[in-house]
mmCIF entry with sequence, helices, sheets and N, C-alpha, C, O atoms, coordinates in Angstrom:
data_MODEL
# 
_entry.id   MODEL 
# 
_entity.id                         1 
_entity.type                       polymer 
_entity.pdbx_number_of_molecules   1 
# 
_entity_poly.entity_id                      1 
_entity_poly.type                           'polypeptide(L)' 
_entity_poly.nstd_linkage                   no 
_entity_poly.nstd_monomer                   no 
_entity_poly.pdbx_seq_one_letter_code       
;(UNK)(UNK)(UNK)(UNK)(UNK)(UNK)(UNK)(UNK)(UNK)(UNK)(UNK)(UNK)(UNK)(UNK)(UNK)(UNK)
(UNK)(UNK)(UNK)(UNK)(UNK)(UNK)(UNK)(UNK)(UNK)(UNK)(UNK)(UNK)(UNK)(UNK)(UNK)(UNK)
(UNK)(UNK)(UNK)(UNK)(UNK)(UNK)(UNK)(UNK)(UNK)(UNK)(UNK)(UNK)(UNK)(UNK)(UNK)(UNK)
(UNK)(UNK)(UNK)(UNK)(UNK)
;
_entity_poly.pdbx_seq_one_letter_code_can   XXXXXXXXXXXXXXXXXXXXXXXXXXXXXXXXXXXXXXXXXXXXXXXXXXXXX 
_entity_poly.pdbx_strand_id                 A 
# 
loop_
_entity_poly_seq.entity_id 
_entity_poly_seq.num 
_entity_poly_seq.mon_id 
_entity_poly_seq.hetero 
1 1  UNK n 
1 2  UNK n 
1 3  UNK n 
1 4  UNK n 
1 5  UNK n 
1 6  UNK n 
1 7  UNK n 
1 8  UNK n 
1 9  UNK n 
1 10 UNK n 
1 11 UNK n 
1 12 UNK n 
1 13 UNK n 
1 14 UNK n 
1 15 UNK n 
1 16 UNK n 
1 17 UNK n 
1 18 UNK n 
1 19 UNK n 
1 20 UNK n 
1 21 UNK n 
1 22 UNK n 
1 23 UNK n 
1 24 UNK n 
1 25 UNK n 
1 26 UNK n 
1 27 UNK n 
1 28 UNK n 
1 29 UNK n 
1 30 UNK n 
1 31 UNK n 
1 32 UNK n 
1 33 UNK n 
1 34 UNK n 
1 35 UNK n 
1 36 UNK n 
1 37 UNK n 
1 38 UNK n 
1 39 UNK n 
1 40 UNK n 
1 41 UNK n 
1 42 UNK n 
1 43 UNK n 
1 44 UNK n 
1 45 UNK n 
1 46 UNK n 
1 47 UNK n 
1 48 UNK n 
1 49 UNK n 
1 50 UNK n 
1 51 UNK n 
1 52 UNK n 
1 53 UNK n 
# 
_struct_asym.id          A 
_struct_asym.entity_id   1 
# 
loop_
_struct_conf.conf_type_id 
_struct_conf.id 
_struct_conf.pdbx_PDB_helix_id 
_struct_conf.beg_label_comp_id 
_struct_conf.beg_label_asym_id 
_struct_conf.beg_label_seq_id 
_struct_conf.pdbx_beg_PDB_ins_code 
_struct_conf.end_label_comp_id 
_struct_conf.end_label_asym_id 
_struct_conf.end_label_seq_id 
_struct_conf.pdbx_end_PDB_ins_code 
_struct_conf.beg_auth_comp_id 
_struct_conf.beg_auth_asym_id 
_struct_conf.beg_auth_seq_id 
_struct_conf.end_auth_comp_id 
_struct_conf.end_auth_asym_id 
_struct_conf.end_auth_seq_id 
_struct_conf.pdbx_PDB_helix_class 
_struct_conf.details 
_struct_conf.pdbx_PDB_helix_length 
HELX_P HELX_P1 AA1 UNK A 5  ? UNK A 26 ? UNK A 5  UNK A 26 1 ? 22 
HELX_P HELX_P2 AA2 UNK A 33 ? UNK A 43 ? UNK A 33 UNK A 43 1 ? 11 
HELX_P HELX_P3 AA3 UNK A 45 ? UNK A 52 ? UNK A 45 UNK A 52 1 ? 8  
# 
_struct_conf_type.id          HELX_P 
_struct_conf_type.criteria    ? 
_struct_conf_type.reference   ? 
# 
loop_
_atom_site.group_PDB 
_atom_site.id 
_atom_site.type_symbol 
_atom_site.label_atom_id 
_atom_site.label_alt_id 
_atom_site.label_comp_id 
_atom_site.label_asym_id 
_atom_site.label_entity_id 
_atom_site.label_seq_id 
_atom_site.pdbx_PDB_ins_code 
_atom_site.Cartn_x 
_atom_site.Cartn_y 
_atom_site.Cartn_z 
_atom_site.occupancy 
_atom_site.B_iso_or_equiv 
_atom_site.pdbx_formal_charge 
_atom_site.auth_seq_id 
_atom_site.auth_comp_id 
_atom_site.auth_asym_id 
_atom_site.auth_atom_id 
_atom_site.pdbx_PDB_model_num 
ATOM 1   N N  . UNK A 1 1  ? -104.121 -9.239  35.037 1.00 0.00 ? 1  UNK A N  1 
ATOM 2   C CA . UNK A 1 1  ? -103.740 -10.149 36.112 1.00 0.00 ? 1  UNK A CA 1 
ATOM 3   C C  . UNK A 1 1  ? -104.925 -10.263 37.068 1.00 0.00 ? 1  UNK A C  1 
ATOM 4   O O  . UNK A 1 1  ? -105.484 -9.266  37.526 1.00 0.00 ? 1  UNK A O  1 
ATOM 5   N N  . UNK A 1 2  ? -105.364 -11.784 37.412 1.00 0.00 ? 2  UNK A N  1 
ATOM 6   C CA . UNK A 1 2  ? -106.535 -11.633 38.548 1.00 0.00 ? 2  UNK A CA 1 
ATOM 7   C C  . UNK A 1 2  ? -106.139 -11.744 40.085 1.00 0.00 ? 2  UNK A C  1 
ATOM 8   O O  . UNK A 1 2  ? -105.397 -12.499 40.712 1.00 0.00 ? 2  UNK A O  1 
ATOM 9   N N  . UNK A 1 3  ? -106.949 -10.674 40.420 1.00 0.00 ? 3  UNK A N  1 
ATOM 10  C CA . UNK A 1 3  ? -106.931 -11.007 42.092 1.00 0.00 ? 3  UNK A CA 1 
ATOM 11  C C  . UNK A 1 3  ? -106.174 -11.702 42.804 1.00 0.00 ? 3  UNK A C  1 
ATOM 12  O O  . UNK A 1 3  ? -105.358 -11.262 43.614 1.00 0.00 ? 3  UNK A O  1 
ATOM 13  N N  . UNK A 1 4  ? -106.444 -13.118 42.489 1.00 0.00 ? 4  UNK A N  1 
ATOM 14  C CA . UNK A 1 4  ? -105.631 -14.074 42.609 1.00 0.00 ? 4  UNK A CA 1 
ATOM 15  C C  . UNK A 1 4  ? -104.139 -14.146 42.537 1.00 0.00 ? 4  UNK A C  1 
ATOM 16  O O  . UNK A 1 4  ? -103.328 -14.339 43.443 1.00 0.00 ? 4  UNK A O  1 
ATOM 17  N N  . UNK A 1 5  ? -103.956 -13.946 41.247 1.00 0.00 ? 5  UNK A N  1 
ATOM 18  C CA . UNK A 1 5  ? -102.378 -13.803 40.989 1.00 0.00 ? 5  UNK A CA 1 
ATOM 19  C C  . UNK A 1 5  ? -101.600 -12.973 41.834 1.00 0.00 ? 5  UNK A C  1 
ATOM 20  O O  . UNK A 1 5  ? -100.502 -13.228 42.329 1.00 0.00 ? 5  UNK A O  1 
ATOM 21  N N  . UNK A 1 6  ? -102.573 -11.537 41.989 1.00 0.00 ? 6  UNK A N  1 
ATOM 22  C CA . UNK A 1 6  ? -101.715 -10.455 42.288 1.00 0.00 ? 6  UNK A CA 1 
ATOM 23  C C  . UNK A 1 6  ? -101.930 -10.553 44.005 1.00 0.00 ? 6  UNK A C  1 
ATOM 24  O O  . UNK A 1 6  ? -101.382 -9.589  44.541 1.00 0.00 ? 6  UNK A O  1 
ATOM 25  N N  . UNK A 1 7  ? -102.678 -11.599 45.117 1.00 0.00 ? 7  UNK A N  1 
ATOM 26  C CA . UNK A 1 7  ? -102.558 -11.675 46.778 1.00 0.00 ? 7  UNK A CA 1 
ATOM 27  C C  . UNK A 1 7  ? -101.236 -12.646 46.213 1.00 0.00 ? 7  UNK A C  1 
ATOM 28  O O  . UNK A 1 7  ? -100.216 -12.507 46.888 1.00 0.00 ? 7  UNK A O  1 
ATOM 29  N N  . UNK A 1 8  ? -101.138 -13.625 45.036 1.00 0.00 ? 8  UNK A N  1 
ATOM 30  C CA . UNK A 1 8  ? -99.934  -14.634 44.675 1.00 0.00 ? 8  UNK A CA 1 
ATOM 31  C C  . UNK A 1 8  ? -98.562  -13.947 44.922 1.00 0.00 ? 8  UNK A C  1 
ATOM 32  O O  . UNK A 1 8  ? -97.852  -14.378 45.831 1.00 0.00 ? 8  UNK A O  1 
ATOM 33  N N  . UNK A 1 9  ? -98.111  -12.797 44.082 1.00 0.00 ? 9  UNK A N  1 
ATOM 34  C CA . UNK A 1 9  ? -97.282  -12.045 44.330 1.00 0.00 ? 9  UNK A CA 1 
ATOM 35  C C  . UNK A 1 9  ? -97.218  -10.803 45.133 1.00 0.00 ? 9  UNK A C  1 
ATOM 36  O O  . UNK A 1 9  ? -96.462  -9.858  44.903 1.00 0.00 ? 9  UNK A O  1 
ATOM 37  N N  . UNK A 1 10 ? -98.259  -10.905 46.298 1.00 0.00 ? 10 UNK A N  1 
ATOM 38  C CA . UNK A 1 10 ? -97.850  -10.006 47.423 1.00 0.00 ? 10 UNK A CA 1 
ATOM 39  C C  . UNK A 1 10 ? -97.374  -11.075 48.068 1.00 0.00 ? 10 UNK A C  1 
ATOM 40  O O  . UNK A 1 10 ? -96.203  -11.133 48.444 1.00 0.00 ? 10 UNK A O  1 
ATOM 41  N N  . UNK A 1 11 ? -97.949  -11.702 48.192 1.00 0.00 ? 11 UNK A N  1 
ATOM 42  C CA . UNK A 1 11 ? -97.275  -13.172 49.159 1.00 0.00 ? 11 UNK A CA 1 
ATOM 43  C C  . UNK A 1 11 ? -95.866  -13.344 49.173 1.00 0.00 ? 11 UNK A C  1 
ATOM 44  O O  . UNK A 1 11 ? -95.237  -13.498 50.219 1.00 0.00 ? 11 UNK A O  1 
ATOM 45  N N  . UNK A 1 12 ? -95.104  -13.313 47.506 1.00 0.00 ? 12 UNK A N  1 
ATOM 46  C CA . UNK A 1 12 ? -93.799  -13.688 47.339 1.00 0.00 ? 12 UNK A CA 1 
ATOM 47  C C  . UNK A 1 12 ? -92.863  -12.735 47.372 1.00 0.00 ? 12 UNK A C  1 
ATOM 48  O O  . UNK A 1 12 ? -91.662  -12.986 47.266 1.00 0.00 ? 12 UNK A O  1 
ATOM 49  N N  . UNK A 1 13 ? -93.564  -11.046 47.591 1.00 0.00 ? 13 UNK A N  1 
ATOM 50  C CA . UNK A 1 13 ? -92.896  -9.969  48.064 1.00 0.00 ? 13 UNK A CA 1 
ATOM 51  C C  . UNK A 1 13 ? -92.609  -10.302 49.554 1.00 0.00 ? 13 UNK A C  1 
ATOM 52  O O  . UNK A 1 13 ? -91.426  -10.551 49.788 1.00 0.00 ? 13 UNK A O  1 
ATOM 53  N N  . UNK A 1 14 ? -93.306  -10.344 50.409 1.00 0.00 ? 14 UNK A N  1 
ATOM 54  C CA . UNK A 1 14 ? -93.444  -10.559 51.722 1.00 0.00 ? 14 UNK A CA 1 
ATOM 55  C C  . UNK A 1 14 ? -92.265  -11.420 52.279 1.00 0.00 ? 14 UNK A C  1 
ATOM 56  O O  . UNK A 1 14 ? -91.504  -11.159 53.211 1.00 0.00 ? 14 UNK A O  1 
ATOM 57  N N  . UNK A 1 15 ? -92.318  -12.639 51.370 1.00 0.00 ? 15 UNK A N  1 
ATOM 58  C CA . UNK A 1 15 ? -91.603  -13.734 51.623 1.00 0.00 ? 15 UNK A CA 1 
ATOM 59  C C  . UNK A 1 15 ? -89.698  -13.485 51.245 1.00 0.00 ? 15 UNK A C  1 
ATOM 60  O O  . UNK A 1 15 ? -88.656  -13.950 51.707 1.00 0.00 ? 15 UNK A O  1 
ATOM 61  N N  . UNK A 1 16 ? -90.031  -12.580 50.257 1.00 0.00 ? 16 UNK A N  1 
ATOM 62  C CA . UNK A 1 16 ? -88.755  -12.456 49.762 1.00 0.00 ? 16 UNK A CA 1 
ATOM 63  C C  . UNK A 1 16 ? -88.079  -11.287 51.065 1.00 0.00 ? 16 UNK A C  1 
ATOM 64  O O  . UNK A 1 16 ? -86.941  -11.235 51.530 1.00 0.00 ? 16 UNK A O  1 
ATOM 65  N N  . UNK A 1 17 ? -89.145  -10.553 51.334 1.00 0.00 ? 17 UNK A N  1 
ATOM 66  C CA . UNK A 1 17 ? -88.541  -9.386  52.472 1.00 0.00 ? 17 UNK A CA 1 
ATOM 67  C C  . UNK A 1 17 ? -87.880  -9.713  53.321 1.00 0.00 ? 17 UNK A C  1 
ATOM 68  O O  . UNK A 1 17 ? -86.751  -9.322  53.618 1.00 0.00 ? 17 UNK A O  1 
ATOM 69  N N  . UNK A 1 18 ? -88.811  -10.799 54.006 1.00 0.00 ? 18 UNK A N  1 
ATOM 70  C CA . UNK A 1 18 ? -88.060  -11.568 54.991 1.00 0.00 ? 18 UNK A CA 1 
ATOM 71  C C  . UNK A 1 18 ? -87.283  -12.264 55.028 1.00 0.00 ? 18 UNK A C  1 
ATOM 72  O O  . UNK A 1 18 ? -86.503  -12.205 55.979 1.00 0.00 ? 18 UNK A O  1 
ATOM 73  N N  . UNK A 1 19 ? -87.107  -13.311 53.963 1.00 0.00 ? 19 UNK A N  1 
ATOM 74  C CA . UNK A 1 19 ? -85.622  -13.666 53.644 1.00 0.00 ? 19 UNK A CA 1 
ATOM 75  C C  . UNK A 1 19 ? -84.882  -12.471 53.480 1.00 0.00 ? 19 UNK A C  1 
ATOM 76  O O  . UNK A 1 19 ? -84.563  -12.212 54.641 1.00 0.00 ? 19 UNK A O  1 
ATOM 77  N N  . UNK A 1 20 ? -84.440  -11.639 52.808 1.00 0.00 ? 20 UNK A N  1 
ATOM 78  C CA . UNK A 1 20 ? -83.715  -10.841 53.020 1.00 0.00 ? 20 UNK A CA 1 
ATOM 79  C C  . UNK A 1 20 ? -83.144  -10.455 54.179 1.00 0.00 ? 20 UNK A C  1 
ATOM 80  O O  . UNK A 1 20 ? -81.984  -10.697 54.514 1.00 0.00 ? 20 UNK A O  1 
ATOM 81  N N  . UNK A 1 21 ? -84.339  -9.569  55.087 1.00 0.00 ? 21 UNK A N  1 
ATOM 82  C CA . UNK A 1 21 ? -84.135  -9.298  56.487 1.00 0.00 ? 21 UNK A CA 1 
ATOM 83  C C  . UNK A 1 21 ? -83.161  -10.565 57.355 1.00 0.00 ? 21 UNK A C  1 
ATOM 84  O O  . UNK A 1 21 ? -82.433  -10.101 58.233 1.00 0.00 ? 21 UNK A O  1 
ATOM 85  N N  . UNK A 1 22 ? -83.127  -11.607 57.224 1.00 0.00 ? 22 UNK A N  1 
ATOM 86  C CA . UNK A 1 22 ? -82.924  -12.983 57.977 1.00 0.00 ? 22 UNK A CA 1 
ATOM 87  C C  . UNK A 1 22 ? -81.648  -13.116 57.302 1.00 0.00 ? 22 UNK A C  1 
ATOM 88  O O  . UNK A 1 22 ? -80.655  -13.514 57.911 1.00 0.00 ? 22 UNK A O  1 
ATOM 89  N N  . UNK A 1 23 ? -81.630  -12.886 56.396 1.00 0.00 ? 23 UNK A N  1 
ATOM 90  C CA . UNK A 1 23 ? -80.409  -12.933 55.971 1.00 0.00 ? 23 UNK A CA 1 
ATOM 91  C C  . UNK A 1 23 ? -79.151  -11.351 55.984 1.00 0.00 ? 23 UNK A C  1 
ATOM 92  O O  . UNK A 1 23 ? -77.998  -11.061 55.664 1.00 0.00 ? 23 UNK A O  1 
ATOM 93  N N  . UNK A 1 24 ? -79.838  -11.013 56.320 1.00 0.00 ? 24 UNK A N  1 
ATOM 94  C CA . UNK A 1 24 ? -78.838  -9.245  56.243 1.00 0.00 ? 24 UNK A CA 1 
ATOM 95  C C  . UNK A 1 24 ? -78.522  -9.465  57.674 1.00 0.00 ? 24 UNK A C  1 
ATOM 96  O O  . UNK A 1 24 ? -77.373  -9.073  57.879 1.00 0.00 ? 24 UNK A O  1 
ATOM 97  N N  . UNK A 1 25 ? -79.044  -9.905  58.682 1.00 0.00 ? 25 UNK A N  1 
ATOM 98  C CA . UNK A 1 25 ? -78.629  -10.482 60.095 1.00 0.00 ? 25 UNK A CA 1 
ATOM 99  C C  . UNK A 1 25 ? -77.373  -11.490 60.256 1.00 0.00 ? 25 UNK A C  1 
ATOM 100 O O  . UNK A 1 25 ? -76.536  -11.441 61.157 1.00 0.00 ? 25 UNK A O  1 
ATOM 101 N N  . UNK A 1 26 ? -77.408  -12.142 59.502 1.00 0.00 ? 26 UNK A N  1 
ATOM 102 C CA . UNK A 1 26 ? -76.395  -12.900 59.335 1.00 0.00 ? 26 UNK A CA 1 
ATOM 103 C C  . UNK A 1 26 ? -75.334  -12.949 58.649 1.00 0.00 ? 26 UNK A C  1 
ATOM 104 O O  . UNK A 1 26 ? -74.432  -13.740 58.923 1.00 0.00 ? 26 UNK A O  1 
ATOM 105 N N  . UNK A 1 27 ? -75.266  -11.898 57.396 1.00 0.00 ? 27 UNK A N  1 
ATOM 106 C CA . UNK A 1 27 ? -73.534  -12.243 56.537 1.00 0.00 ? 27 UNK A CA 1 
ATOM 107 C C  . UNK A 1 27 ? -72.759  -10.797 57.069 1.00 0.00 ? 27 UNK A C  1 
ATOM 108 O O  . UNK A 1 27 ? -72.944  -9.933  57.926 1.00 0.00 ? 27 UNK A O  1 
ATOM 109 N N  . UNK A 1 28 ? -72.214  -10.974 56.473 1.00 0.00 ? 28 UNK A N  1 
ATOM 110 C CA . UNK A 1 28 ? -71.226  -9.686  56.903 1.00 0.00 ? 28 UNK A CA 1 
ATOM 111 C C  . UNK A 1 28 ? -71.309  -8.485  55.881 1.00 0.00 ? 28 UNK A C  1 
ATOM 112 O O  . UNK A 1 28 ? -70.630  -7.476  56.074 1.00 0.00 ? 28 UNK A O  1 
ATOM 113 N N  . UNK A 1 29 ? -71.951  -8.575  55.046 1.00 0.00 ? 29 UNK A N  1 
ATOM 114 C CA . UNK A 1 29 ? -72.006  -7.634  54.157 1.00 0.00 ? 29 UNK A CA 1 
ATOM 115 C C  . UNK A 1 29 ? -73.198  -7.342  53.558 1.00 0.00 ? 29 UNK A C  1 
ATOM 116 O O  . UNK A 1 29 ? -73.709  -8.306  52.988 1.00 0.00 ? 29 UNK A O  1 
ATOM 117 N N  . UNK A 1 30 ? -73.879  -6.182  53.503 1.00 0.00 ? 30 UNK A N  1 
ATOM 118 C CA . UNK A 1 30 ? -74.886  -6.175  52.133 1.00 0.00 ? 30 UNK A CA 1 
ATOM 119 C C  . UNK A 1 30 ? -74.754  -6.172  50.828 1.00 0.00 ? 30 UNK A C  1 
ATOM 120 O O  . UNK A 1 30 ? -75.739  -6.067  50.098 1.00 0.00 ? 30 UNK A O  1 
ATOM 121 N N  . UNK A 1 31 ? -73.487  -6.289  50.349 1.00 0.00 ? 31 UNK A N  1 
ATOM 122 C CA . UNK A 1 31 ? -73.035  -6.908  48.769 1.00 0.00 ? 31 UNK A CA 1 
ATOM 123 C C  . UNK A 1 31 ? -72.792  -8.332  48.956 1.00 0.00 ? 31 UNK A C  1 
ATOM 124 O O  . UNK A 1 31 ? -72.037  -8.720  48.064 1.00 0.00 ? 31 UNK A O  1 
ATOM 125 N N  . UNK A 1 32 ? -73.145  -9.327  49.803 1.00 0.00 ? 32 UNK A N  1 
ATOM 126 C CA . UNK A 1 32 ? -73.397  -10.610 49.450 1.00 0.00 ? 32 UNK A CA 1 
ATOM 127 C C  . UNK A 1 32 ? -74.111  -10.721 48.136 1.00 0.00 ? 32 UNK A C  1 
ATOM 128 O O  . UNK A 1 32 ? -75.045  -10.086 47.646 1.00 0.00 ? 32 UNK A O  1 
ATOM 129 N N  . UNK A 1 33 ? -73.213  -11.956 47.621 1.00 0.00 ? 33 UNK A N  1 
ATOM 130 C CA . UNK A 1 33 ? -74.167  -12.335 46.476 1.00 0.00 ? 33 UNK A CA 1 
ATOM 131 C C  . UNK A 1 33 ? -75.266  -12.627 46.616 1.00 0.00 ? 33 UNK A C  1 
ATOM 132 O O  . UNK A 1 33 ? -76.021  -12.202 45.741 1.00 0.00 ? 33 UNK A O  1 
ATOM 133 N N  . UNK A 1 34 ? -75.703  -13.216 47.407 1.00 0.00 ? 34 UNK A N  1 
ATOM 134 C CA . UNK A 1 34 ? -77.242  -14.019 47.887 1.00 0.00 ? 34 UNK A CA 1 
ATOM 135 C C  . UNK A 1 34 ? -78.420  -13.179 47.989 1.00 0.00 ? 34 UNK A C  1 
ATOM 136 O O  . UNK A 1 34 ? -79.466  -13.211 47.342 1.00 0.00 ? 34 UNK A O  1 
ATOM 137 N N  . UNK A 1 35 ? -78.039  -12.419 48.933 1.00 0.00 ? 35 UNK A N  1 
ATOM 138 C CA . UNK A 1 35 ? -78.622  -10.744 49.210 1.00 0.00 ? 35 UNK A CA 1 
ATOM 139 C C  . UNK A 1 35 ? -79.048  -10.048 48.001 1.00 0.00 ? 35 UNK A C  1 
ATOM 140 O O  . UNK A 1 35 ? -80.209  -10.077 47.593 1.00 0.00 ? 35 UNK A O  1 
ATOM 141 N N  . UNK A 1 36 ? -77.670  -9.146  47.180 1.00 0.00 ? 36 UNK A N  1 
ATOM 142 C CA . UNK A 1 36 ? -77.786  -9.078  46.291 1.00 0.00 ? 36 UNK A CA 1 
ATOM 143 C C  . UNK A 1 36 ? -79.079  -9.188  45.258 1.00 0.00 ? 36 UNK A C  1 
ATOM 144 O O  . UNK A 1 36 ? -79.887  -8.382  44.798 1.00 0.00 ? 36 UNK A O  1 
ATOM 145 N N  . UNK A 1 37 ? -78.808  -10.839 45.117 1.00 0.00 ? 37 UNK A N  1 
ATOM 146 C CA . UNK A 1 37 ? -79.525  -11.343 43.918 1.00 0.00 ? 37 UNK A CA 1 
ATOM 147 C C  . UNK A 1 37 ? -81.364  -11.625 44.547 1.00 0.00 ? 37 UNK A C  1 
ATOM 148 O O  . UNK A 1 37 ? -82.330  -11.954 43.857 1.00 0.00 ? 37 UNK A O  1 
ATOM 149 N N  . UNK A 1 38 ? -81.331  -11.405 45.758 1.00 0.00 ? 38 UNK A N  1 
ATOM 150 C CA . UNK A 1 38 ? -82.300  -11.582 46.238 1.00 0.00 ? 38 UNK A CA 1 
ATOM 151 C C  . UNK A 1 38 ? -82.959  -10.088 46.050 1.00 0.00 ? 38 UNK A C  1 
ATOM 152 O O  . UNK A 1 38 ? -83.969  -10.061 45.347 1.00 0.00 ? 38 UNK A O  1 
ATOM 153 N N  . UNK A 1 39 ? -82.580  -9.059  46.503 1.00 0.00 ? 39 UNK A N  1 
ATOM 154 C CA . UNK A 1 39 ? -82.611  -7.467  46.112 1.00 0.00 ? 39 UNK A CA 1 
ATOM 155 C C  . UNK A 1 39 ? -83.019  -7.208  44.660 1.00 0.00 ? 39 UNK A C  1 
ATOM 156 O O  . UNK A 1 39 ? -83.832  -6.358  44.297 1.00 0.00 ? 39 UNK A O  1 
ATOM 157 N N  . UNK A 1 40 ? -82.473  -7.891  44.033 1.00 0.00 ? 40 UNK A N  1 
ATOM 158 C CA . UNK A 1 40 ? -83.047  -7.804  42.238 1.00 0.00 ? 40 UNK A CA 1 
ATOM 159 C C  . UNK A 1 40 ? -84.489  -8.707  42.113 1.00 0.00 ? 40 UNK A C  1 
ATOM 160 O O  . UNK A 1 40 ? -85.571  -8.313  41.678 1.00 0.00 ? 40 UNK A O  1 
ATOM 161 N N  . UNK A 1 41 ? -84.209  -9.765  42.529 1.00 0.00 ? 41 UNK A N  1 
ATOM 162 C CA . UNK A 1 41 ? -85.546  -10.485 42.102 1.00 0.00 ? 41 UNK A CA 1 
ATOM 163 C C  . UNK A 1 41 ? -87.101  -9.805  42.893 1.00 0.00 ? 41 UNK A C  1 
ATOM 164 O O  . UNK A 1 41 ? -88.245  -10.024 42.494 1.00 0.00 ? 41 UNK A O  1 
ATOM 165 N N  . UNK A 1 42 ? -86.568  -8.679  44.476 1.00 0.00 ? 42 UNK A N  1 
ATOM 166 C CA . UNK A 1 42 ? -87.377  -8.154  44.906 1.00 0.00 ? 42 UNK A CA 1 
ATOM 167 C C  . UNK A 1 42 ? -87.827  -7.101  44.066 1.00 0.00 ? 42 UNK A C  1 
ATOM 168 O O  . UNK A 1 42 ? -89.030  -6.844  44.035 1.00 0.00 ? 42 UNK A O  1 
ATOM 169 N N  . UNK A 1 43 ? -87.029  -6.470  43.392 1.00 0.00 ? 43 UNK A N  1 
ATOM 170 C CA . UNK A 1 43 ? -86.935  -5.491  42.820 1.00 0.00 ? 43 UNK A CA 1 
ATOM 171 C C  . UNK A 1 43 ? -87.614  -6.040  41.223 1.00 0.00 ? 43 UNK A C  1 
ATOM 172 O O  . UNK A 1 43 ? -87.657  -5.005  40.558 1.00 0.00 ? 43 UNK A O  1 
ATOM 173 N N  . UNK A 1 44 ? -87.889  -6.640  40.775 1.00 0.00 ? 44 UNK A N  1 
ATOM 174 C CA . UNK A 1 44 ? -88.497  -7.558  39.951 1.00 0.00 ? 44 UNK A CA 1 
ATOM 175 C C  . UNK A 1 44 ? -89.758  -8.094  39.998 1.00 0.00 ? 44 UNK A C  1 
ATOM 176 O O  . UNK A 1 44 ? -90.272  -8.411  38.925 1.00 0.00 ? 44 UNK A O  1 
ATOM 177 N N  . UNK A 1 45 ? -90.583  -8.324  41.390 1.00 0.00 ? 45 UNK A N  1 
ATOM 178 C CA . UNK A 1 45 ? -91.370  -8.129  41.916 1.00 0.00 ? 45 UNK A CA 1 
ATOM 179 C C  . UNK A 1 45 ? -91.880  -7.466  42.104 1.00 0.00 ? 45 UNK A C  1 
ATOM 180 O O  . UNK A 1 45 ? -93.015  -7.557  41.634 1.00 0.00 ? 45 UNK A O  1 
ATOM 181 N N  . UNK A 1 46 ? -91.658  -6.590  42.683 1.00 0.00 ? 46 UNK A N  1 
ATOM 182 C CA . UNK A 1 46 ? -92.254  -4.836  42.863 1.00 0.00 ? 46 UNK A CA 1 
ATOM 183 C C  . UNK A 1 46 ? -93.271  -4.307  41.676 1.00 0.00 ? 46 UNK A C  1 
ATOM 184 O O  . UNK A 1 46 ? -94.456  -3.979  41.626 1.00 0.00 ? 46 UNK A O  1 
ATOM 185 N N  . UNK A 1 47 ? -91.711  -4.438  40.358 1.00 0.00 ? 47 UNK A N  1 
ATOM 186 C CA . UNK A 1 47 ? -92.543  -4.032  39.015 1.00 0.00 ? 47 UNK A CA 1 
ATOM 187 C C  . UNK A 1 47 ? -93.105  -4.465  38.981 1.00 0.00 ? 47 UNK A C  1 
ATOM 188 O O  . UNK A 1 47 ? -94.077  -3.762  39.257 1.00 0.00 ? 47 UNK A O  1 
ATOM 189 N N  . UNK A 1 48 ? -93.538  -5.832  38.714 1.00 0.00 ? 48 UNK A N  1 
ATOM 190 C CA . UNK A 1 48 ? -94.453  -6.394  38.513 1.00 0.00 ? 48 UNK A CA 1 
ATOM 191 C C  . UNK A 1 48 ? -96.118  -6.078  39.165 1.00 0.00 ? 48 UNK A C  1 
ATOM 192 O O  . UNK A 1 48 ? -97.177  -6.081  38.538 1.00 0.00 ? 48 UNK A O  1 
ATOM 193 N N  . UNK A 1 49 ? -95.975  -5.922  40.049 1.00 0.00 ? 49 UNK A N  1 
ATOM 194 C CA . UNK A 1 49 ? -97.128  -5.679  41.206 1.00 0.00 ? 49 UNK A CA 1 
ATOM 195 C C  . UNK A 1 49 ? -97.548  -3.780  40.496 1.00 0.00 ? 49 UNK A C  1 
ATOM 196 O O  . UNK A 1 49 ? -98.625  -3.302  40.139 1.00 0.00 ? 49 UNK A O  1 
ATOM 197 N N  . UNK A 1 50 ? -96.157  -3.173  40.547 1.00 0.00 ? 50 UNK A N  1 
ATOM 198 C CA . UNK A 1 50 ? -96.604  -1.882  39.690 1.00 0.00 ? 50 UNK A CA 1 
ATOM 199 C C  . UNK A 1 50 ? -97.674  -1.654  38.574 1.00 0.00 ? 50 UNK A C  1 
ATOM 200 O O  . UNK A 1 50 ? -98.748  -1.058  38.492 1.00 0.00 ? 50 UNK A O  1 
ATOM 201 N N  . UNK A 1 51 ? -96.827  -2.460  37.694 1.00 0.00 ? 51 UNK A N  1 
ATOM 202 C CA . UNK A 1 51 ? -97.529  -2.872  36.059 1.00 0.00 ? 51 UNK A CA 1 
ATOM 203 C C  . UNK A 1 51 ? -98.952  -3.351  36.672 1.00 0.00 ? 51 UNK A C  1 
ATOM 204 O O  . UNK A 1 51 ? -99.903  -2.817  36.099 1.00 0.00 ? 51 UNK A O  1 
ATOM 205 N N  . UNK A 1 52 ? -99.224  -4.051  37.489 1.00 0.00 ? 52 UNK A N  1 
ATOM 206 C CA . UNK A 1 52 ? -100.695 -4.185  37.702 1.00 0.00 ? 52 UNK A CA 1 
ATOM 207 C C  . UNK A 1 52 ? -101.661 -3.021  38.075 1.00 0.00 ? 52 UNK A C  1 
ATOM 208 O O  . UNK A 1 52 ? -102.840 -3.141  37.743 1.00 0.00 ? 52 UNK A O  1 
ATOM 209 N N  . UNK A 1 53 ? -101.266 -1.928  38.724 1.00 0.00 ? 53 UNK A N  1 
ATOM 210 C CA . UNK A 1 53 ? -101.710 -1.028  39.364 1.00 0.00 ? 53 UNK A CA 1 
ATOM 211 C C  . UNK A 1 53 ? -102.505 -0.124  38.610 1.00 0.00 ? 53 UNK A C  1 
ATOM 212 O O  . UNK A 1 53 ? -103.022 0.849   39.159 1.00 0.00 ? 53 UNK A O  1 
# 
């Protein structure tokens, strides 16, 4: 993976954090689906950035 790719997916970690955060402010639950599924795709991310390491 180049350089490139991998500031690409720190970027969309970042982005995803904060949606999260913005959103855990607002529902009533942290088992929202939205949340949730947002939590996996972070979590999906992560590896990814791992596997580069």
């Amino acid at each position: 993976m180049t350089h490139q790719n991998i500031l690409k997916l720190k970027l969309e970690i970042d982005a995803i954090r904060l949606t999260m955060y913005v959103m855990s402010t607002r529902v009533n639950s942290l088992a929202d689906p939205l949340l949730v599924q947002l939590s996996q795709l972070l979590d999906q991310k992560l590896n990814e950035l791992n596997q580069c390491a």
